[in-house]
Kinemage of the C-alpha trace (Angstrom):
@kinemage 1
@onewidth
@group {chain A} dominant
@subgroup {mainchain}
@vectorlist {calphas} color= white
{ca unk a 1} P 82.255 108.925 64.139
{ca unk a 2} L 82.466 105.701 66.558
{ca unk a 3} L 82.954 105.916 69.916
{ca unk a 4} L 85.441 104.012 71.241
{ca unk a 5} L 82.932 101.029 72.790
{ca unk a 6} L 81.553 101.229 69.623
{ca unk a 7} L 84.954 100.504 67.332
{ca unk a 8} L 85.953 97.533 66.027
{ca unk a 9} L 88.261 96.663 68.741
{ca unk a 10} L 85.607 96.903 70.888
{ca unk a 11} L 83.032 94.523 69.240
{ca unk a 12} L 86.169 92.128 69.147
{ca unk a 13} L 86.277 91.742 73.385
{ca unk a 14} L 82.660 92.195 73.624
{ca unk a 15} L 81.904 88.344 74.458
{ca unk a 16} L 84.722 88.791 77.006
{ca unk a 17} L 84.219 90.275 80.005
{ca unk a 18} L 84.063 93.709 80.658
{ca unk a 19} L 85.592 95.715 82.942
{ca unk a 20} L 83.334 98.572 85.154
{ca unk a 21} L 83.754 101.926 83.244
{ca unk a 22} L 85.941 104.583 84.992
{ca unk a 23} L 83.329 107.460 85.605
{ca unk a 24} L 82.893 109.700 88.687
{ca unk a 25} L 81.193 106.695 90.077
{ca unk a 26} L 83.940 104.466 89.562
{ca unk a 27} L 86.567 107.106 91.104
{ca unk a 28} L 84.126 107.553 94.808
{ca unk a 29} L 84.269 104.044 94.550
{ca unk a 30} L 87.718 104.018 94.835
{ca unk a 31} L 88.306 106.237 97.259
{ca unk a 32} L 85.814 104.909 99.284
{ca unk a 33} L 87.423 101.419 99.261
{ca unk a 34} L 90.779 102.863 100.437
{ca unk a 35} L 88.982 105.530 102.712
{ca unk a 36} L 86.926 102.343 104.607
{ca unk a 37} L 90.847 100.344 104.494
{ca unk a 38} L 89.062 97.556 101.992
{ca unk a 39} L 91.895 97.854 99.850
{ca unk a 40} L 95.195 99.759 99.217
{ca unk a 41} L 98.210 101.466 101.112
{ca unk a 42} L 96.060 101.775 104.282
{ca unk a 43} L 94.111 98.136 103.754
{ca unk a 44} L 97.690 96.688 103.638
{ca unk a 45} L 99.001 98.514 107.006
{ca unk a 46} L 96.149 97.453 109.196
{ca unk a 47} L 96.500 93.862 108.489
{ca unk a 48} L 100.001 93.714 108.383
{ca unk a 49} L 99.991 95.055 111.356
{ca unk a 50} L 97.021 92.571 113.111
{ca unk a 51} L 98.079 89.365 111.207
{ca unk a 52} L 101.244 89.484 108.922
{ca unk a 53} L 101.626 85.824 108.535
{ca unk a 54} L 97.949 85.304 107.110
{ca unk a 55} L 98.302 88.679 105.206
{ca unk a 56} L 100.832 87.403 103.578
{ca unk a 57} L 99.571 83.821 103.035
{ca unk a 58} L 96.550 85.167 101.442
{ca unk a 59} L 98.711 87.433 99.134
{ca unk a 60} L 101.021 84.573 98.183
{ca unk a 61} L 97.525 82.203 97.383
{ca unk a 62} L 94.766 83.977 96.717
{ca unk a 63} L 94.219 87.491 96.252
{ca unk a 64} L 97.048 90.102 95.098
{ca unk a 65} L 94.508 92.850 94.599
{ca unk a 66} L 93.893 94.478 97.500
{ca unk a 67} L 97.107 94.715 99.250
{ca unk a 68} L 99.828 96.930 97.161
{ca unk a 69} L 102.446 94.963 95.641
{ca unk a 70} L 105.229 94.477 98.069
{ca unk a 71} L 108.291 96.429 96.427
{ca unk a 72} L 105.726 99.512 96.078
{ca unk a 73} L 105.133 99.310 99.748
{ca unk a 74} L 108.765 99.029 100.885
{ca unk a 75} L 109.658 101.747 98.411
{ca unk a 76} L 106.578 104.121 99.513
{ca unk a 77} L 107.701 103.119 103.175
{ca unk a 78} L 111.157 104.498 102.803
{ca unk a 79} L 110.547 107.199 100.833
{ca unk a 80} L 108.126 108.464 103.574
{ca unk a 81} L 110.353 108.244 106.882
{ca unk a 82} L 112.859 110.118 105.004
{ca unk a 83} L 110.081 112.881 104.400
{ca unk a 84} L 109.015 112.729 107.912
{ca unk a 85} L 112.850 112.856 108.798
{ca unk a 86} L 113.267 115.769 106.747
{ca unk a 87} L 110.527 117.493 108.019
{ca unk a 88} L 110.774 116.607 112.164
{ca unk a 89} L 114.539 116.323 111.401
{ca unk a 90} L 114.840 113.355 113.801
{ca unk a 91} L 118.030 111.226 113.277
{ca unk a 92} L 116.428 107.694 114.244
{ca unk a 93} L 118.147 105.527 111.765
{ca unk a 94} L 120.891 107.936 110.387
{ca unk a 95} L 124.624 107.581 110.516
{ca unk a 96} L 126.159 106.177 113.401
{ca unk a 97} L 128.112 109.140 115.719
{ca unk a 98} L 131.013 107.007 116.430
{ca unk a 99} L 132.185 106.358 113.207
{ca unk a 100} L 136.114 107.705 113.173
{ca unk a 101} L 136.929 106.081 109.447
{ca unk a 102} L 135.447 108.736 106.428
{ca unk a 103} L 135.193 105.699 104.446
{ca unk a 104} L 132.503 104.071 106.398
{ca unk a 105} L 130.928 107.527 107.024
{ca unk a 106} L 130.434 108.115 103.546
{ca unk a 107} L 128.843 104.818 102.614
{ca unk a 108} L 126.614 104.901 106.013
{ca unk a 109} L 125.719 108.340 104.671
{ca unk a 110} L 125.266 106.985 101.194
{ca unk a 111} L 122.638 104.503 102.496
{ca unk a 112} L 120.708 107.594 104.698
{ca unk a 113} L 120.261 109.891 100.837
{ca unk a 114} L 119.135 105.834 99.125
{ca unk a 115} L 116.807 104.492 101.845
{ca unk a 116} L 114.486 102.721 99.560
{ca unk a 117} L 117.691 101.119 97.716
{ca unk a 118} L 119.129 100.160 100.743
{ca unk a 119} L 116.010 98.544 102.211
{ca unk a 120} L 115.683 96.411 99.271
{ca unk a 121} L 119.146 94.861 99.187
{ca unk a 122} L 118.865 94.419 102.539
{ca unk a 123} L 115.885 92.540 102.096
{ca unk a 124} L 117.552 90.112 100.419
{ca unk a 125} L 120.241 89.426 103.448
{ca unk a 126} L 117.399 88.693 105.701
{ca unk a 127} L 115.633 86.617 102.849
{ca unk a 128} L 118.861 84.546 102.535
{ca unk a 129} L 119.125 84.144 106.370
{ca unk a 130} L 115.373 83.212 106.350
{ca unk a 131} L 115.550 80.341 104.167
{ca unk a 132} L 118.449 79.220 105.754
{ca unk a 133} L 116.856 78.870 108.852
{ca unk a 134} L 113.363 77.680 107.317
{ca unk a 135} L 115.143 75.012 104.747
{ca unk a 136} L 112.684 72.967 105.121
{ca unk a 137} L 109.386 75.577 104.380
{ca unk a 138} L 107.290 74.639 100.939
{ca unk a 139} L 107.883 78.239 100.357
{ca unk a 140} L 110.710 79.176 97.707
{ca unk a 141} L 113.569 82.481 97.953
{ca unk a 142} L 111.179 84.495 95.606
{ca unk a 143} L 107.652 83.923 97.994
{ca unk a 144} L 110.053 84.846 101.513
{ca unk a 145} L 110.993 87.604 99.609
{ca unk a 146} L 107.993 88.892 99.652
{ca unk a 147} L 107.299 88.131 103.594
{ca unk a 148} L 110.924 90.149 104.174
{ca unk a 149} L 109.400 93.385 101.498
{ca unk a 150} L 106.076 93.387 103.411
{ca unk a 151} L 107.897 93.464 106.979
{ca unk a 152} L 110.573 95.841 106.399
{ca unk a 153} L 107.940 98.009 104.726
{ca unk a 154} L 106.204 97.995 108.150
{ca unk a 155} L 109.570 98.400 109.667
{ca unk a 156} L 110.301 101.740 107.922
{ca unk a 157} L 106.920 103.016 109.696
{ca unk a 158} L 107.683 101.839 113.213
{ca unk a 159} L 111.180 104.033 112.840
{ca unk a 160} L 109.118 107.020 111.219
{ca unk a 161} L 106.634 107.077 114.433
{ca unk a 162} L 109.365 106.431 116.660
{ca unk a 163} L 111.064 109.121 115.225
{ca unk a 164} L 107.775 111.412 115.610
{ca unk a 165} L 107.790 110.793 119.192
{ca unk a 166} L 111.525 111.920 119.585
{ca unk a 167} L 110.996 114.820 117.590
{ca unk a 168} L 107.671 115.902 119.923
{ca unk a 169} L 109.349 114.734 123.045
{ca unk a 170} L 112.967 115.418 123.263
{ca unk a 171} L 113.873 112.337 124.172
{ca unk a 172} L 116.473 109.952 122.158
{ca unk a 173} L 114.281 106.922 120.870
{ca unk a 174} L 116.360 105.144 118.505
{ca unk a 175} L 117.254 102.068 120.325
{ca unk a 176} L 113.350 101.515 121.256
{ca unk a 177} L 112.760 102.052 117.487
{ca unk a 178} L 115.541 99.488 116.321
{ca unk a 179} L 113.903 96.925 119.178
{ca unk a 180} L 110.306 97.867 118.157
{ca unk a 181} L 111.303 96.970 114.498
{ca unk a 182} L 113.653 93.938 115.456
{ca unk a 183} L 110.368 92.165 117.838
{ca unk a 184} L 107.554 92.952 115.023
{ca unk a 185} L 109.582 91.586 112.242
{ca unk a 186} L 110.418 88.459 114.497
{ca unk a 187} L 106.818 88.129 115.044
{ca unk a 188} L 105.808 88.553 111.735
{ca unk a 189} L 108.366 86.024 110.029
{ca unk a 190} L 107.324 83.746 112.460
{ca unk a 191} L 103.710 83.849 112.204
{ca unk a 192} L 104.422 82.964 108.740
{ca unk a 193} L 106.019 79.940 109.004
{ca unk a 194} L 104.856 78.113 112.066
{ca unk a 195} L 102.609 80.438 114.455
{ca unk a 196} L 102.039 77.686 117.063
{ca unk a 197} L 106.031 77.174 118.000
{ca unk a 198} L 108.055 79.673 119.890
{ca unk a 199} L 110.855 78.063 117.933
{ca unk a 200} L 109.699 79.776 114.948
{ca unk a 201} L 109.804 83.405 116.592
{ca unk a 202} L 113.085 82.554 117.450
{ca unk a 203} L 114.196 81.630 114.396
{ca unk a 204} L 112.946 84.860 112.666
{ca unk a 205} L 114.408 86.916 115.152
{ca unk a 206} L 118.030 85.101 114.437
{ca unk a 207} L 117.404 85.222 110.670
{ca unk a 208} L 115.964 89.447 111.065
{ca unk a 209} L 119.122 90.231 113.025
{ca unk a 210} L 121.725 88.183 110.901
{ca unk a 211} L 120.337 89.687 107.697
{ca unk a 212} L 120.967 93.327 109.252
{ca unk a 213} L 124.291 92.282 110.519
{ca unk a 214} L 125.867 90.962 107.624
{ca unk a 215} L 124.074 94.164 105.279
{ca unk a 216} L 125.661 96.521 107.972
{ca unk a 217} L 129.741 93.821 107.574
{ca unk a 218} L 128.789 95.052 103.845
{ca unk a 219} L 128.655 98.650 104.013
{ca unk a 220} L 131.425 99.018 106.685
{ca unk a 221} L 133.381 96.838 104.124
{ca unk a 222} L 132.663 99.356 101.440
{ca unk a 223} L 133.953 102.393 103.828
{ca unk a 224} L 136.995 100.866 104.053
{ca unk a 225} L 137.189 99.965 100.628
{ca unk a 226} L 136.740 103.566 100.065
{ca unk a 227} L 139.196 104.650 102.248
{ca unk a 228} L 141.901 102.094 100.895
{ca unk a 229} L 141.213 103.833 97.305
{ca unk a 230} L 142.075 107.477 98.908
{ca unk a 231} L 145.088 106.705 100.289
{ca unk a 232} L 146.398 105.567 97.378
């Protein structure tokens, strides 16, 4: 019986080229690559964190293989602060205390139990704010959505080690976390567009905080949506 580099199929891609064989060498590989950050969830943190704007550049023109596709890393981001939350129970980035309506309770509540969901559309508020204020960027809505995944993915890590710290110290942390968040995600649209003017900082700072406004218009609107459907 054939093996299966020795089957038909096989001798039909042979003059193609060939991927490496996945052995135990293969797999240390691997591991080795993401171990050393050359690649991977890790790979993609460290230089998002140093230099978002080329990160990003580099993703968007020449390589997508080593950093993780951005809706994976967004997703994987949110998915672990609400871990970490769960385990430290920390409430950095949880429902607001002074909420009186039910309505808006619920849906803030709603958007703690979907934080990957919730990321994602608002994603696209800041991504509409974005190219609003950079109209005049060579990059299209589908490429600065990809900028907005990548930061908010970041994002989502600053509040989970902000919310570390609060759970190890005591001490309430959530408005250094939102400002911490806010000034890296200003820095890193910025450094994107035009690192060399301040104007551009400024203008991803405007577009980072508009986006989050008009997401958080949104869900308040839904509370008292909901709250307009009980009463009746």
């Amino acid at each position: 019986m054939n093996t299966p580099f020795e089957s038909e199929e096989f001798q039909k891609v042979e003059k193609q080229q060939i991927l490496e064989r996945i052995d135990g060498k293969y797999i240390w590989s691997e591991i080795s690559s993401v171990l050393n950050f050359d690649k991977g969830i890790f790979y993609t943190i460290k230089e998002l964190l140093i230099r978002p704007g080329k990160t990003v550049h580099e993703f968007l023109l020449y390589d997508r293989k080593r950093l993780v596709k951005p809706i994976f890393f967004v997703i994987f981001s949110s998915l672990f602060f609400v871990i970490i939350q769960q385990f430290f129970g920390f409430n950095t980035g949880t429902v607001p205390e002074n909420i009186k309506s039910d309505g808006v309770k619920k849906a803030f509540e709603w958007v703690g139990e979907n934080f990957g969901v919730v990321n994602i559309l608002l994603g696209f508020f800041i991504g509409f704010w974005i190219r609003l204020f950079f109209f005049k960027s060579k990059f299209n809505i589908y490429e600065i959505f990809i900028l907005v995944f990548f930061t908010i993915g970041i994002g989502n890590l600053i509040f989970t080690f902000f919310g570390i710290i609060e759970s190890a110290t005591g001490f309430g942390v959530d408005s250094w976390a939102y400002y911490a968040a806010l000034l890296y995600s200003a820095w890193a649209i910025g450094n994107f567009f035009e690192e060399r003017k301040i104007l551009s900082y400024v203008k991803g700072l405007l577009a980072y905080v508009f986006g989050s406004t008009t997401g958080s218009f949104v869900i308040v609107l839904i509370g008292i949506l909901i709250d307009l459907f009980n009463k009746k």
